[in-house]
N, C-alpha and C positions, 0 to 999 in steps of 0.2 A: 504494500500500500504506500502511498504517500505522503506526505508529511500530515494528512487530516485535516487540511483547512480548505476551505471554500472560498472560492475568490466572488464577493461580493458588488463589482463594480456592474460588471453585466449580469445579465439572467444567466445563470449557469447549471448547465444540464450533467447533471451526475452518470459518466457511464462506469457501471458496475461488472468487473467479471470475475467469475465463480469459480469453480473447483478447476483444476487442470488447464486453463486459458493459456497459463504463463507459458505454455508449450507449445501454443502455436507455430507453426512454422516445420516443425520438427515431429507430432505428436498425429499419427494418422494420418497423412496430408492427403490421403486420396478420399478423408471425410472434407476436413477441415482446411484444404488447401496448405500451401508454401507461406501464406501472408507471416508474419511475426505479430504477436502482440503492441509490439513497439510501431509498428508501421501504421498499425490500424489504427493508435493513439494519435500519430502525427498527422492522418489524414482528416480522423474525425477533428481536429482542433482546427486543423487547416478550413475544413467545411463548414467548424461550428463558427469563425470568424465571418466568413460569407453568409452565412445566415443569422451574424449579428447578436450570437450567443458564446459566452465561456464553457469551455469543458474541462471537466475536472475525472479523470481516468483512475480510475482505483481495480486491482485484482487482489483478489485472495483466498485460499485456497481451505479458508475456515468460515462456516456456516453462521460464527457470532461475529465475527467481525462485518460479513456480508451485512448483517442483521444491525449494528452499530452506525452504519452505513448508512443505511437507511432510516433508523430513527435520528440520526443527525442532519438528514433531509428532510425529515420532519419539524425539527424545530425551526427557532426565530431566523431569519440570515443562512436559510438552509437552500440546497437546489430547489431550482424552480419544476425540475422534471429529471427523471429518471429514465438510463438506456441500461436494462439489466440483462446478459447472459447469464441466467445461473448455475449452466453446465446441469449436471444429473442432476443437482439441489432444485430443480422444475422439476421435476417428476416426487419426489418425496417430503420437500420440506412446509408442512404443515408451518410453522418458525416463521420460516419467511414469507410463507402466503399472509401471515395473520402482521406481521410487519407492512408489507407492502398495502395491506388492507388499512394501517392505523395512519399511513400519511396523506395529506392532503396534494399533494404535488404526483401528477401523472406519473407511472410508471410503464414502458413499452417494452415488453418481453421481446429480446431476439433472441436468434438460434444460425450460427452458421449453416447446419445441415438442415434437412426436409425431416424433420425429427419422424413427419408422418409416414416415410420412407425407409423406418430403420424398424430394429428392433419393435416385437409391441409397447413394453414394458414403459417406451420411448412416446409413446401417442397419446397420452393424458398429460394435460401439464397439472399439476395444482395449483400453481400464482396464476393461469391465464382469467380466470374468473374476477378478479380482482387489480388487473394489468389495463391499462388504457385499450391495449392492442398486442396483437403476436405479429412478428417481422420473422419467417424461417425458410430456408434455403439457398439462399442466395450470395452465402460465402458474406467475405468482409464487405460485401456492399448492405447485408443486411442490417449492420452498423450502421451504415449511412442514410441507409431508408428509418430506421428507427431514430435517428437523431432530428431527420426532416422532420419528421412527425412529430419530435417532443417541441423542436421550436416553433412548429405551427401551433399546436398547442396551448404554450406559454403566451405565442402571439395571441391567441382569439382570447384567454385568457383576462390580457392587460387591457383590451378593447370594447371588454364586457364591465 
C-alpha cells in the first residue's frame, strides 16, 4: 500500500487491488495479460488527469486492510469513488461486501478476466449487489472503463 493518504485537492477516485494483483504481468498472463500493476497505475492517473480526477492506487494482499480502505473512503476528506479489483475476495468476502455496503461514495467492481468464463465457483460475485457496477473482461482496459465510470459519476454527483 501507500503511504495512506488521500490527496484532497481534486475528487479523487480510490482504485483498490486485492489478493495477488501485485503479480501482474508475471502471474497467468494468458488470464490476466503481460500488463504490470505498475503500468496500469500510470495509465489510470494519466487518464484520471484527462478526466479531471486524482487517483490514489493502493494493493494489498490482506482482506483488513482492503476493508481499512474502504472505510477511510468513507469518512470526512475520503474518495469521492471507488475502482475495486478484489481478486477471489469477490466471490467470498461477506467483510467487504458489508464495507463497500456502509460507504456512501460509489464503488465499481472490475475484473480483468470474463470471471463468467472461468471456473463456476468464479460467477457469483458477493460485492456486485452493492457495487455501483461490474467492468469484467477486458484486461487492463477494464481499469479504464471503471474509472470513466467512477468520474462520471462523481460528475453527475456535484451537478445534482
Amino acid at each position: 500500500m501507500r503511504d495512506g493518504t488521500i490527496n484532497t485537492m481534486k475528487k479523487t477516485v480510490l482504485v483498490l487491488h486485492g489478493p495477488n494483483l501485485n503479480l501482474l504481468g508475471a502471474r497467468e498472463p494468458a488470464i490476466y495479460g503481460r500488463d504490470t500493476l505498475e503500468s496500469i497505475n500510470a495509465r489510470l492517473r494519466t487518464l484520471g488527469e484527462e478526466l479531471g480526477v486524482a487517483v490514489e492506487a493502493r494493493q494489498s494482499n490482506h482482506e483488513g486492510a482492503l476493508l481499512d480502505a474502504l472505510h477511510q473512503t468513507g469518512a470526512a476528506g475520503g474518495a469521492a469513488a471507488v475502482v475495486l479489483n478484489a481478486g477471489a475476495l469477490t466471490h467470498t468476502s461477506y467483510a467487504l461486501r458489508d464495507a463497500i455496503a456502509a460507504i456512501a461514495a460509489p464503488v465499481i467492481e472490475v475484473h480483468l478476466s470474463n470471471t463468467q468464463a472461468r471456473e463456476a465457483w468464479r460467477h457469483h460475485s458477493v460485492i456486485a449487489a452493492v457495487c455501483a457496477g461490474s467492468i469484467a473482461g477486458f484486461g487492463a482496459l477494464s481499469y479504464a472503463l471503471g474509472l470513466r465510470a467512477a468520474a462520471q459519476l462523481i460528475n453527475e454527483q456535484a451537478s445534482s
